[in-house]
N, C-alpha and C positions, 0 to 999 in steps of 0.2 A: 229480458234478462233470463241467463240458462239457468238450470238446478243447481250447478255447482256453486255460483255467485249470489244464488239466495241462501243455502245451507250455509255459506261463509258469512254474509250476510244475518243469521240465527246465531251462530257463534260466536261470532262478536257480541251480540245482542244481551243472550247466556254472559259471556264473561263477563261484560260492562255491568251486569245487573248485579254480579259477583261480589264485586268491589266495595259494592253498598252493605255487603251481608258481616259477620262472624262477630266475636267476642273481644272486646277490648279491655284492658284495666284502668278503669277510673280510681281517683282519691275516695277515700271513702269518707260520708257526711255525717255530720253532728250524729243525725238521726239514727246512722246507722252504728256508731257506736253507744250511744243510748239503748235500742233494742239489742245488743249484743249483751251489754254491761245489766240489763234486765235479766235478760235468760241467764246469766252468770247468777243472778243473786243479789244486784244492790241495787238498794232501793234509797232513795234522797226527800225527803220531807221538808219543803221550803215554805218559808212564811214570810211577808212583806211587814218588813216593820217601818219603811217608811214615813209612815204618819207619826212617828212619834216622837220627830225630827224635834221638835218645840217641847214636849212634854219629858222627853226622859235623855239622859246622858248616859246611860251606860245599864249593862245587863249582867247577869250570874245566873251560868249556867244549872240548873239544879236538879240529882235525881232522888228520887224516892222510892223505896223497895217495902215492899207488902205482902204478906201471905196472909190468910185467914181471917188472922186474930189483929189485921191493923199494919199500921206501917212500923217497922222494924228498925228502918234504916232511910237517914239524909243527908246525902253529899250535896254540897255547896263548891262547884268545881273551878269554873274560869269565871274569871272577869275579863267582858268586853265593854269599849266605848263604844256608843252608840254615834258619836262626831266627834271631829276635832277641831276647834274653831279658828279660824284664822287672828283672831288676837291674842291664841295661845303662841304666837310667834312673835321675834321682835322687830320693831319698827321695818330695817328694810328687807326681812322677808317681807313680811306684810306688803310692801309694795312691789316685789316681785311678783308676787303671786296674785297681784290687783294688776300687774301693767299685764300679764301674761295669762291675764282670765282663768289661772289655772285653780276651781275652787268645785266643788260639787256642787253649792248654792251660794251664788254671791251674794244675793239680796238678804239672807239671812246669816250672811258672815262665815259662813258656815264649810271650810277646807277638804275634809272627808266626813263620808257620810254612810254606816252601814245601813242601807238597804234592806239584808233580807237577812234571815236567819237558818239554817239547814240544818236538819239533821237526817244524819247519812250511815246506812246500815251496811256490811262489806258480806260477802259468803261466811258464814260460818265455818273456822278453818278448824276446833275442835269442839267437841259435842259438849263439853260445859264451860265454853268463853262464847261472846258475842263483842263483835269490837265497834265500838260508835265511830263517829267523828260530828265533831259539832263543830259549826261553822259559822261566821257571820264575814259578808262583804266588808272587806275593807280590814279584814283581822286573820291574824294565822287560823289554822284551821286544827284542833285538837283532838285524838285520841281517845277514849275511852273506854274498859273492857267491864262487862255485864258476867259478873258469874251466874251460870244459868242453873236449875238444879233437875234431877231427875221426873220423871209423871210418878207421885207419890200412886200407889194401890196397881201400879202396871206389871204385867207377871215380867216382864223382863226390864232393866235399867236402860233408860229412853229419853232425849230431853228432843225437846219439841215447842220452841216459840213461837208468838203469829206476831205480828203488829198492827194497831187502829189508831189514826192519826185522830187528834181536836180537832175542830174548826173553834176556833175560844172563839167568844161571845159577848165578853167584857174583858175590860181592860181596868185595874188602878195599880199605881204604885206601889212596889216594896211587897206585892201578893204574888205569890206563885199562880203562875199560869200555866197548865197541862198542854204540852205539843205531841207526846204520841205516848201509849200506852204500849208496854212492850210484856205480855203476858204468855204463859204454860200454856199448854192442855192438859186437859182434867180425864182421866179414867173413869170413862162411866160403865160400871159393872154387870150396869143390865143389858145393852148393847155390847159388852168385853171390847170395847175399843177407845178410844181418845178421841176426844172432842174439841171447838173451838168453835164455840157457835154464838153469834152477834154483830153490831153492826161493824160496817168499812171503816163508818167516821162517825168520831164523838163530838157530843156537845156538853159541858156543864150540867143541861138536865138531862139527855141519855146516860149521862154515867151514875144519874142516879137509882136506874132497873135496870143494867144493864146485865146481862149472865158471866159478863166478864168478872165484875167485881162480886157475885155469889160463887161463882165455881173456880175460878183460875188459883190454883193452891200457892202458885208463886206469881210475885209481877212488880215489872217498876215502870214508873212513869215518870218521861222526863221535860224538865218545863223551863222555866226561865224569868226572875225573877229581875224587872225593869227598876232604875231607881235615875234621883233627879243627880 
């Protein structure tokens, strides 16, 4: 074989190899709008209430607002179901929905069934609003805006919240149950700067020494109140 039939030969070789190379656009994945929708600012707090399938029918949403000297203030906001039974329907629904399996839990009669509960924080679009959204499977998804207030003792007008979710711990009916704490920063004057120091995630007995509930000068916490 001469030089010029092998260099043609490399050529080919080169291109062919070419073809396999450059940058294409793919659809882009769950995941990747999740770490987008992060770096933006929203954060989604979910809890499985599945188990409570047998124990509770329905839940109220509830916030509670605190500075210092105690809680201030209690909104009692949405009511959700927690299932919808298939003998709240009549006779031949009931059998549609039995010949067409179409049920969340047939064995337990049981049509729709909210699963989880969310709570969902969006970028803060002005410096004293914070807009929720609270949410359960199987239920519209609702609104809600947090007026935020200033770092009391800051030389200049500042607000600045963190958030520390529960892990609850127990469960009864008709009792408010803490799902994430949404609190300030405090001025601390010997350091001249603002703080927010304490755990990621609360429990019932963490939030009983916790530096959140001695120094956060403003805060609400919002939870959700199960019933039969």
């Amino acid at each position: 074989m001469n030089m010029k039939a092998i260099i043609m030969m490399m050529l080919v070789f080169v291109a062919m190899r070419g073809l396999g190379q450059g940058i294409k656009k793919v659809a882009a994945t769950p995941e990747d709008f999740m770490e987008h929708m992060a770096l933006c600012g929203y954060e989604v707090y979910t809890y499985d209430i599945s188990s409570l399938r047998d124990s509770a029918s329905g839940f109220t949403i509830v916030i509670r607002e605190y500075n210092q000297q105690g809680m201030i203030d209690e909104k009692k906001l949405y009511g959700f179901r927690t299932k919808t039974m298939i003998s709240d329907f009549n006779e031949k629904d009931q059998q549609e929905i039995y010949a067409e399996n179409d049920a969340d839990d047939m064995e337990r009669g049981i049509y729709r069934l909210a699963k989880t509960l969310a709570v969902g924080f969006s970028p803060v679009q002005s410096d004293s609003i914070e807009t929720i959204t609270l949410r359960s499977s199987r239920n519209d998804a609702s609104p809600w805006k947090l007026t935020l207030k200033p770092i009391p003792g800051a030389p200049q007008t500042i607000y600045r919240y963190q958030k520390a979710p529960y892990q609850p711990t127990s469960f009864s009916l008709d009792t408010f149950i803490p799902l994430v704490f949404y609190g300030s920063f405090w001025w601390d004057e010997q350091a001249k700067g603002w703080r927010f120091c304490g755990e990621t995630e609360l429990t019932e007995e963490k939030a009983k020494t916790s530096d959140y509930f001695k120094f956060c000068p403003h805060y609400y916490i919002i939870g959700a109140m199960f019933h039969k």
